[in-house]
C-alpha positions as a printed Julia matrix, in Angstrom:
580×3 Matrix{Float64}:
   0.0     0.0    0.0
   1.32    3.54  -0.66
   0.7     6.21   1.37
   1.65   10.05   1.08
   2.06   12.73   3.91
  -0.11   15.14   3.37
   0.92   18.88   2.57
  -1.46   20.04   6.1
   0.7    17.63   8.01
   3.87   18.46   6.96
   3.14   21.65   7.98
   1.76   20.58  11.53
   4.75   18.67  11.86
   7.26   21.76  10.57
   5.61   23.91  13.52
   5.48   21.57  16.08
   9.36   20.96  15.64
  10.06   24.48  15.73
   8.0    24.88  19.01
   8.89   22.1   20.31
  11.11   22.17  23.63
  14.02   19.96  24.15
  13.83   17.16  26.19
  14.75   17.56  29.41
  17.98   15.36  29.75
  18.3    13.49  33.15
  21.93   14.43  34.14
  24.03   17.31  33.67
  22.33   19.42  31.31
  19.64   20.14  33.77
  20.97   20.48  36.79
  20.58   24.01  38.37
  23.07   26.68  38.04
  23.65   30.23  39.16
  26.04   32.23  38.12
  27.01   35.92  37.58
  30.3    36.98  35.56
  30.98   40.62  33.87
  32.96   41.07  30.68
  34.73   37.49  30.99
  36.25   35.33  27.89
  33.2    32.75  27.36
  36.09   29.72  28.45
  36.27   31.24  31.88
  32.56   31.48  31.74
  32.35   27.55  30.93
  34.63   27.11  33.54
  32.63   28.25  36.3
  29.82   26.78  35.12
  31.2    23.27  34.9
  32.72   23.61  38.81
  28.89   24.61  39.85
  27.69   21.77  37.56
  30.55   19.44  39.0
  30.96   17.83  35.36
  33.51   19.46  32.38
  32.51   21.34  28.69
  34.51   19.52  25.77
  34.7    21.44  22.2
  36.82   22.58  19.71
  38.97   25.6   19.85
  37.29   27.27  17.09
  33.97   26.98  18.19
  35.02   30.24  20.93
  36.75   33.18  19.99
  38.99   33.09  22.78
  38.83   37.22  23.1
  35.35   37.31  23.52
  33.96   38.83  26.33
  30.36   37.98  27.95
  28.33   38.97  31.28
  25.48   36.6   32.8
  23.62   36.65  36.1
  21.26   33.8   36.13
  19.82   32.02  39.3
  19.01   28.91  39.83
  18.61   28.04  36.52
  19.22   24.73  34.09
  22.58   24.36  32.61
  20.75   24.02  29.0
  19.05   27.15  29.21
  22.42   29.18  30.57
  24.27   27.53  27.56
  21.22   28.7   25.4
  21.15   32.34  26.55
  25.12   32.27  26.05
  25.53   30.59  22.75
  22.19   32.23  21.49
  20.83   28.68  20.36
  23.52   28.77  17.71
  25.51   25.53  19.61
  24.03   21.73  20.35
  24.8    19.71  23.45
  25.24   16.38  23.94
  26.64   14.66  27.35
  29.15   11.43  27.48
  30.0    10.78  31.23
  31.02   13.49  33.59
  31.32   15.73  29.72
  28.68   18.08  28.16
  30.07   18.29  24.54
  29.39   21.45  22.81
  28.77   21.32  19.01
  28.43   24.43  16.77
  24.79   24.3   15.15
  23.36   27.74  14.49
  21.21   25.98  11.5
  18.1    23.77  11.69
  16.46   21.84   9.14
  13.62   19.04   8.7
  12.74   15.88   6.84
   9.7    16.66   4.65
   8.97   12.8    3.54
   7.59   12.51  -0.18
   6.84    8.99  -0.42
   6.06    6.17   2.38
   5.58    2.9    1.44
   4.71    0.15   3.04
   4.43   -3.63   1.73
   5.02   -7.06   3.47
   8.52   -6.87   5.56
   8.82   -3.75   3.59
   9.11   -0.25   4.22
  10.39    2.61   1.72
  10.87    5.82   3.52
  12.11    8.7    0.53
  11.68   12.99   0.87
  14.22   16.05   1.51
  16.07   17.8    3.74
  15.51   21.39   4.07
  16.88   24.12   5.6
  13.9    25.44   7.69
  15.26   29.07   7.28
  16.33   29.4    3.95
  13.75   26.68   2.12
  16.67   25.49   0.34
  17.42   21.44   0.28
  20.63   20.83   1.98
  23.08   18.13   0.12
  25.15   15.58   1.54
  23.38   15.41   5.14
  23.19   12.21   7.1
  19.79   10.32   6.94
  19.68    7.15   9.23
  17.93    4.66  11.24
  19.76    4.36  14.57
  18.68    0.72  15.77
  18.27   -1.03  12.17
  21.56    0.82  10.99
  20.57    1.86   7.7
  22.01    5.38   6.08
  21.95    7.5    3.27
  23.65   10.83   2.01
  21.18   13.44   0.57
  21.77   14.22  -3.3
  22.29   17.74  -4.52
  18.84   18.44  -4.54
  18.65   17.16  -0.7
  17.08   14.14  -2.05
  17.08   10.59   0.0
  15.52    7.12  -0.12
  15.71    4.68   2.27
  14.28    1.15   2.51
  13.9    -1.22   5.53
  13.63   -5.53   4.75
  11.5    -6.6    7.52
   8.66   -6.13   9.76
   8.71   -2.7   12.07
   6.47   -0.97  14.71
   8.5     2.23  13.84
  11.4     3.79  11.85
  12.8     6.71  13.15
  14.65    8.79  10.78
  17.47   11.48  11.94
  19.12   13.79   9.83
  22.73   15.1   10.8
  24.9    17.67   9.26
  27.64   19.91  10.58
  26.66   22.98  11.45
  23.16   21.73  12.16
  21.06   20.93  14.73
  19.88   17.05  14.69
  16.81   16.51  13.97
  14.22   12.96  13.54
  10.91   12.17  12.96
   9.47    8.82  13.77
   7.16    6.92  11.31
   4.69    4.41  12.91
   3.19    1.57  11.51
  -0.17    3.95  10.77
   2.2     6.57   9.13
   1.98    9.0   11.91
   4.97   11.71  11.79
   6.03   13.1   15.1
   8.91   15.19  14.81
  12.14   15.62  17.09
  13.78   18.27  17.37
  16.57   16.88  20.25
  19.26   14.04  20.23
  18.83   10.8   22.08
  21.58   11.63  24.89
  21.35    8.03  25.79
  22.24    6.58  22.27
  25.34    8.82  21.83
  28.66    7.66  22.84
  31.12   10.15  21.61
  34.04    9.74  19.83
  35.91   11.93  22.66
  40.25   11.47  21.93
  40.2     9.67  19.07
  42.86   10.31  16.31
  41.4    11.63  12.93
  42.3     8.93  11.09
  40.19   10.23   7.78
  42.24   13.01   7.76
  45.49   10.74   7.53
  47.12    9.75   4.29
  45.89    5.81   4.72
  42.34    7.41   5.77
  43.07    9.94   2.88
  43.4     6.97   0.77
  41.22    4.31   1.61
  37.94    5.87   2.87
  34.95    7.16   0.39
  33.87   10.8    0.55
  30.24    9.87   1.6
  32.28    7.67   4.36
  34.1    11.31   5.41
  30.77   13.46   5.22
  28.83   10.8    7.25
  31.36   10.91  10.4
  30.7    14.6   10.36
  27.27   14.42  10.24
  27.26   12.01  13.33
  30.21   12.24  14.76
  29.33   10.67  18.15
  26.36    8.06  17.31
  27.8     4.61  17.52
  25.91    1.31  17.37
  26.84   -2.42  18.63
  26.7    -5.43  16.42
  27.64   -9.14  16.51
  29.16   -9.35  13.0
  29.9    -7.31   9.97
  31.79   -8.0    6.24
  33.19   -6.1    4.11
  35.06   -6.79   0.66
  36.26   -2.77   0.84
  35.36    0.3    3.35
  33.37    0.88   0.92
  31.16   -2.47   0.24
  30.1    -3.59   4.05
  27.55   -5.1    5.24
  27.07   -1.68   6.69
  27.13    0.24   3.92
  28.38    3.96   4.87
  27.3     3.05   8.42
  30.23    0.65   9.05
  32.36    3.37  10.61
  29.87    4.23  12.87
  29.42    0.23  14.23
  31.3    -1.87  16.93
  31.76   -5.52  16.05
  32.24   -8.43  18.16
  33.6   -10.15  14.88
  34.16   -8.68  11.53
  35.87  -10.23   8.38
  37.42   -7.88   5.91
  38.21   -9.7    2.51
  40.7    -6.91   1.07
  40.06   -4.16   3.53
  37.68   -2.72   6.41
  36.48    1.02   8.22
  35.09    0.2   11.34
  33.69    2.63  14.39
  35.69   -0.42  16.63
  35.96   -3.96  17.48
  35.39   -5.42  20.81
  36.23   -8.91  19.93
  38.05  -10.68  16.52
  39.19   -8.63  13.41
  40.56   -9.76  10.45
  41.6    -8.48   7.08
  43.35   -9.66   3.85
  45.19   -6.58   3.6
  44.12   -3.47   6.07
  41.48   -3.2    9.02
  41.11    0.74   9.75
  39.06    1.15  12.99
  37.69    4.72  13.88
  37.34    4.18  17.88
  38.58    1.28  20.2
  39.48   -1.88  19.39
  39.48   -5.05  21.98
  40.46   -8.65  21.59
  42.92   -9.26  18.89
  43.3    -7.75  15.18
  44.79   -9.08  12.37
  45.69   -7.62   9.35
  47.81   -9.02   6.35
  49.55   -5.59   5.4
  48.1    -2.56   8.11
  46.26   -1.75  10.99
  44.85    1.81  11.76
  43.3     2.4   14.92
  42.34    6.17  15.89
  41.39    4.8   19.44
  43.24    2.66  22.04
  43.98   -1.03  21.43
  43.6    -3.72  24.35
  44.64   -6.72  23.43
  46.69   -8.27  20.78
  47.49   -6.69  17.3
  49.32   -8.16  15.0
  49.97   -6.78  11.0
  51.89   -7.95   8.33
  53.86   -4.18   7.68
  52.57   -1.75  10.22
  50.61   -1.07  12.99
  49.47    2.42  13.75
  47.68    3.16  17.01
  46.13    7.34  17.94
  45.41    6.62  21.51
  46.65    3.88  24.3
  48.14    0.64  23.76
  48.0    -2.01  26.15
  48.49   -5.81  24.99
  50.93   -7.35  22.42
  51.55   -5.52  18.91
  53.5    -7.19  16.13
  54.7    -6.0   12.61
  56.49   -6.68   9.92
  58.17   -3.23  10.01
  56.61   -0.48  12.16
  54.49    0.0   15.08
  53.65    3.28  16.15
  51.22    4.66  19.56
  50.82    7.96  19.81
  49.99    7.59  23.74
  50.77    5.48  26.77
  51.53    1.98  26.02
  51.91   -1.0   27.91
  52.84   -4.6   27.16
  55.1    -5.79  24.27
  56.21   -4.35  20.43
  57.99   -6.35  18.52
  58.65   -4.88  14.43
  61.36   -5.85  12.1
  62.36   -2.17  11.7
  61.05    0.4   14.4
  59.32    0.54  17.55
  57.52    4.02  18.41
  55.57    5.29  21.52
  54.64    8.38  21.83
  54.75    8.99  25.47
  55.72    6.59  28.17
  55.78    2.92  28.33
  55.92   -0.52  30.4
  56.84   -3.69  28.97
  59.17   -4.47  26.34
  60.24   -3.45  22.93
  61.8    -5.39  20.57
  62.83   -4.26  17.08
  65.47   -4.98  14.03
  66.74   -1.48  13.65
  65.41    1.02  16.47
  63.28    1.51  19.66
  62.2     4.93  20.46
  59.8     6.12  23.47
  59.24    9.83  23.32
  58.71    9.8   27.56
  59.11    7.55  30.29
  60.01    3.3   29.56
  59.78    1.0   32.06
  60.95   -2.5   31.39
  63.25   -3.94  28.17
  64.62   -2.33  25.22
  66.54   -4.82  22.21
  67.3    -2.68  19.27
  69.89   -3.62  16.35
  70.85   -0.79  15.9
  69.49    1.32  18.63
  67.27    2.57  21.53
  66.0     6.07  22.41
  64.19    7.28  25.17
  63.64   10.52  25.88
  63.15   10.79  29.42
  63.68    8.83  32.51
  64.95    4.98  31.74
  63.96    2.21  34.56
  65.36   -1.4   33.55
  67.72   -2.45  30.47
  68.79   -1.48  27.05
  70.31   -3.22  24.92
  71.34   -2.11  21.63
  74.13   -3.15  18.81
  75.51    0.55  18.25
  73.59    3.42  20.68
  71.8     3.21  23.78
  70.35    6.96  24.59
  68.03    7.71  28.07
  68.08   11.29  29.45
  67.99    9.53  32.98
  69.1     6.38  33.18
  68.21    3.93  36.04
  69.18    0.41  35.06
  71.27   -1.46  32.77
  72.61   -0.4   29.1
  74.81   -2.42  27.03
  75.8    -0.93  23.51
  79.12    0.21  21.71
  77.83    3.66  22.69
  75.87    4.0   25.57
  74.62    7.8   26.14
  72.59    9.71  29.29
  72.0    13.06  30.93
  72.21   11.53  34.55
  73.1     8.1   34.83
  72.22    6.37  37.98
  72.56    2.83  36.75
  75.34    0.76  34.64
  76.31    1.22  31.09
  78.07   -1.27  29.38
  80.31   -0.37  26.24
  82.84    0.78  24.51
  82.02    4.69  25.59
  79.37    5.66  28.27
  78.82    9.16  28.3
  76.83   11.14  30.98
  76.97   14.39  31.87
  76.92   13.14  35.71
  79.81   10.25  34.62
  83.4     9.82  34.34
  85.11   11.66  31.21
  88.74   10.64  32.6
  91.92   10.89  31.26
  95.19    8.41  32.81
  98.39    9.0   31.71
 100.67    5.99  33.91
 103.27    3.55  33.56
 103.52   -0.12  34.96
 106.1    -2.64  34.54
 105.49   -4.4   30.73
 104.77   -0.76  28.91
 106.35    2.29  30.54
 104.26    5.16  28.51
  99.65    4.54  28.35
  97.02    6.54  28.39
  93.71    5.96  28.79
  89.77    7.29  28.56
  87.59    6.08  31.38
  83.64    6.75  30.8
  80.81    5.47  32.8
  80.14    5.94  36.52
  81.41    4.67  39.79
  79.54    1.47  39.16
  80.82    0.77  36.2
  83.25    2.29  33.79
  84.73    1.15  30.59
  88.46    2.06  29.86
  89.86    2.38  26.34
  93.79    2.38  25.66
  97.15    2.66  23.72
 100.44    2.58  25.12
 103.99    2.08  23.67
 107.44    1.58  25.35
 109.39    4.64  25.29
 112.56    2.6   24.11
 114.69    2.54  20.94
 116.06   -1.27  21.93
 113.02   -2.66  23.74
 109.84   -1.15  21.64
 106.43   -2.58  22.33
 103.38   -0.87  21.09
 100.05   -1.72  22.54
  96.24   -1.13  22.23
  92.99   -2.39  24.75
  90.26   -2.63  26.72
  88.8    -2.65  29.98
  85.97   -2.39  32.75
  86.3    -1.62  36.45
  84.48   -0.5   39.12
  85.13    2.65  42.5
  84.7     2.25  45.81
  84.22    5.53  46.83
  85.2     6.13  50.45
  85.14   10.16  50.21
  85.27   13.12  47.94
  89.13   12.32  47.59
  90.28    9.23  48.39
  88.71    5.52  46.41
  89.61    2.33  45.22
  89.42    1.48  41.63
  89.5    -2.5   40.42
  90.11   -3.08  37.01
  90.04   -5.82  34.31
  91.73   -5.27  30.57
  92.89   -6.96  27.66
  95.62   -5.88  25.34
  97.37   -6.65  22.43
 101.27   -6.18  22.09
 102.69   -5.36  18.71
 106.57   -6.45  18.99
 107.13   -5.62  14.95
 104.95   -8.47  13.68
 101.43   -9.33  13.83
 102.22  -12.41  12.74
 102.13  -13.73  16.18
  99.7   -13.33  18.83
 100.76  -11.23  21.91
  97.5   -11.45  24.16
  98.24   -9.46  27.58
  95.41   -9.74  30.71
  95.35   -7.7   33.96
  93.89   -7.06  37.42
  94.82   -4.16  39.18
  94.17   -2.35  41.62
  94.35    1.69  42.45
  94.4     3.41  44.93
  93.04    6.95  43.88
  93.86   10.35  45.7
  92.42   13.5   44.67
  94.68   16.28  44.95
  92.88   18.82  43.8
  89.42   19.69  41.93
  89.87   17.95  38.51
  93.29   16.43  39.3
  94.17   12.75  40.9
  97.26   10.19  41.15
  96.45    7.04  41.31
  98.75    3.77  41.64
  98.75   -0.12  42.75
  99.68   -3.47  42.37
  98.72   -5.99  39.46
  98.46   -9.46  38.26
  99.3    -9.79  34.54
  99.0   -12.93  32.76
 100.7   -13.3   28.88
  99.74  -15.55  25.97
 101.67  -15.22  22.91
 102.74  -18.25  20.39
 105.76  -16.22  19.34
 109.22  -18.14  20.8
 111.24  -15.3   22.98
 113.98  -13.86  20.69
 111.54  -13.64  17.61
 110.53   -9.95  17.91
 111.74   -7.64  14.88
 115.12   -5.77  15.23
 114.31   -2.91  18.14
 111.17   -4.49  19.78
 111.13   -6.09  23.18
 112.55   -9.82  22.47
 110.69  -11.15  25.8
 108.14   -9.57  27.59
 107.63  -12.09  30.64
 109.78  -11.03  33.26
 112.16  -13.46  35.39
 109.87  -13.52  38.31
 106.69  -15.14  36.7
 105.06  -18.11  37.1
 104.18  -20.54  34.06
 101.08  -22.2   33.34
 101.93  -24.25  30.61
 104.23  -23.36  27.6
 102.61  -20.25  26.38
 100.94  -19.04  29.38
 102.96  -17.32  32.05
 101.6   -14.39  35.06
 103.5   -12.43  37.23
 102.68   -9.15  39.86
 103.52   -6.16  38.72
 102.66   -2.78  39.35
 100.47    0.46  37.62
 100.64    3.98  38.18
  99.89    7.05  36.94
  98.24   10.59  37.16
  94.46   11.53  35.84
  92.55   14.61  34.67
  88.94   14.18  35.12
């Protein structure tokens, strides 16, 4: 049977919309308010009245001008009709949690339906959109059916058509464009139109913090226009659903709705755009999820999430996460959270978070945390955080932490203040040793050495040749040791290195090990002697007597003791002078 609205109630239904009066919301929107302010910025006013209110205002920055100047004195009065008076009805509320969310809407418009048709499970809703001030039919606004999640974009002409499989009591249409106040009417089964001029406060999430990930060059790429113009139509109206497919963001089982529905299980054959998942995603190639997702995602190539992820990701190339991160992420090259995360990321290439993080990164090239990490760093090539550092790092070239508090081992190990070890060829902190030893000791009368590190640990790197025109030796190494500090002057340094001896040939082997010990006395500010005794122990497959012509022929000394035919130790002494 077809049916038409007739032109008398259209008209009925026009006026009762516009006098109409919101409906009263249960929370903070009507609680009462005074307040009295003279010539303050319209922020500060918000401010006050969200501390008498007890709940917060959330908007964008360029729905105030910030220099604006307003004065109020209202008692006792709802929140809605104080916002009202001070926004001049030009801005729509809605309320998530402890939030009122303020939306610039200074326009209004209706659904004038044209054609209503009803058959068995069948119901054809089509008509305009007009702009109730103007008269003019407004293109590319939202038309949809909240609960049976069926949309539509208006044509040019403000034209839609919408048709519902099954057997309804009701179908309520609402209409959303920026800009413009939201607005429904509900269709019965007898084709009676009662308008609405309010939004359901109870059906509205929000999409409070998440990243604009239309705006980004995947979103850029991947997501439709009418996908673009519907999330800012109805940006915070989200809807819960067991299951969804889609081949592309564009063909879902959700049509253009799909970025405004939560799954419990959705299977993307090529690619997906999803308001969230709170269960099982997977995708051929990319899942791109507008909110929150839960549970574990898969994704053969990428995963976008403008939300927070709780659970495990894992992506073939990349995973890229706007909000919070807690769970296991895995990628082929890159994983990237803009905010807190917690748990594990391991990538081939790069980890990235964007603040602070517990858990453990793992990557081929290079782990950076823009704030705090707490936990374990593995980087081929190298680890970065920018802030404090509590647990290890370990990195093939650079380890970096502004404050370090734990453990790094790298070739180049690098802090601000480092509290902890470091474990390398050079450890440089602005708080740590930069020393410089110039000393002698009984196999190689002329070193010097660089000790960096700390207290706890330092590493020492040095060259050394005998001063000699008969007896030459030349020498290079390595070492670690450790102070005992037992005042601002006096301390105890024990030390472990390695050298090589060059006696004109490196055709033998001339391996040289040492423990020493120094004792350390500061004479003045930047100035220390140092000296103690040693245990060396030689290795070298070269007979004595073989050295080139003007080298040292023998290095082990008479009083030594031999451990076998190449192996022979011996005390000896070190001492020196050093500039720190």
């Amino acid at each position: 049977m077809k049916l038409k609205a007739t032109l008398a109630l259209l008209f009925f239904a026009a006026y009762t919309k516009a006098q109409m009066p919101l409906l009263p919301s249960k929370h903070n929107l009507e609680k009462k308010v005074s307040i009295e302010v003279k010539d303050q910025r319209i922020a500060e006013v918000l401010q006050k009245i969200g501390r008498a209110g007890n709940f917060y205002f959330s908007y964008s920055g360029t729905l105030l001008k910030q220099d604006s100047l307003v004065s109020l004195n209202i008692r006792n009065s709802p929140v809605r009709e104080v916002l009202n008076k001070l926004f001049n009805n030009k801005v729509d509320y809605t309320e998530n949690g402890e939030y009122v969310i303020l939306r610039y809407a200074a326009n209004h418009f209706t659904i004038e339906p044209e054609n209503i048709t009803t058959a068995e499970k069948l119901y054809l809703i089509s008509g305009f959109v007009i702009d109730t001030e103007t008269g003019l039919k407004v293109k590319q606004a939202s038309v949809y059916e909240k609960r049976l999640l069926q949309s539509t974009l208006t044509d040019n002409k403000g034209y839609f058509k919408l048709k519902f499989k099954g057997e309804h009591t009701e179908v309520i249409l609402t209409a959303s464009k920026e800009t413009y106040r939201d607005t429904s009417l509900i269709f019965l089964s007898d084709i009676k139109i009662k308008p609405e001029a309010y939004r359901d406060q109870n059906d509205r999430t929000g999409n409070m913090g998440y990243g604009d990930i239309e705006n980004s060059g995947i979103g850029r790429f991947f997501i439709s226009s009418k996908q673009k113009i519907q999330s800012l139509n109805i940006p915070d109206f989200f809807a819960n659903t067991p299951f969804q497919a889609s081949f592309t963001p564009g063909l879902s089982s959700h049509g253009i709705m799909s970025s405004q529905v939560i799954n419990k299980f959705s299977l993307n054959i090529l690619g997906g755009y999803t308001a969230g998942t709170n269960g099982f995603e997977i995708a051929g190639l990319f899942n791109i999820t507008k909110g929150d997702v839960k549970k574990m995602q898969v994704a053969g190539l990428f995963n976008q999430v403008g939300g927070s992820v709780n659970g495990i990701q894992v992506a073939g190339l990349i995973n890229d996460v706007r909000g919070e991160k807690k769970g296991f992420q895995v990628a082929g090259l890159f994983n990237n959270v803009k905010k807190e995360a917690e748990g594990f990321q391991v990538a081939g290439l790069c980890n990235l978070a964007g603040k602070s993080m517990k858990g453990m990164q793992t990557a081929g090239l290079i782990n950076i945390t823009r704030k705090n990490f707490s936990g374990f760093q593995v980087g081929g090539v190298a680890n970065i955080v920018s802030k404090d550092m509590d647990g290890v790092q370990i990195a093939g070239v650079l380890n970096y932490a502004k404050k370090m508090k734990g453990l790094q081992i790298g070739l180049i190990n690098v802090a601000d203040t480092l509290s902890g070890w470091s474990v390398g060829l050079l450890n440089f902190s602005k708080n740590g040793y930069h020393k410089i030893s110039v000393y002698t000791n009984e196999t190689v009368n002329t070193n010097i050495s660089l000790k960096t590190g700390n207290a706890n640990l330092y590493t020492i790197l040095f060259v050394g040749m005998n001063a000699s025109s008969q007896e030459k030796i030349k020498t290079v190494g390595v070492g670690m040791g450790h102070d005992f500090i037992f005042n601002k002057r006096l301390s105890l340094g024990l030390e472990i290195t390695g050298q090589s001896l060059y006696m004109g040939s490196w055709d033998a082997a001339n391996l040289l090990s040492r423990v020493q010990t120094n004792l350390q006395f500061q004479l003045f500010k930047g100035f220390a002697i140092f000296g103690g005794p040693a245990y060396a122990i030689y290795s070298g497959d070269a007979p004595a007597g073989s050295s080139a012509p003007g080298y040292k022929q023998n290095v082990v000394p008479s009083h030594h003791t031999s451990f076998g035919n190449a192996t022979k130790g011996w005390i000896g002494f070190n001492a020196g002078i050093t500039i720190m």
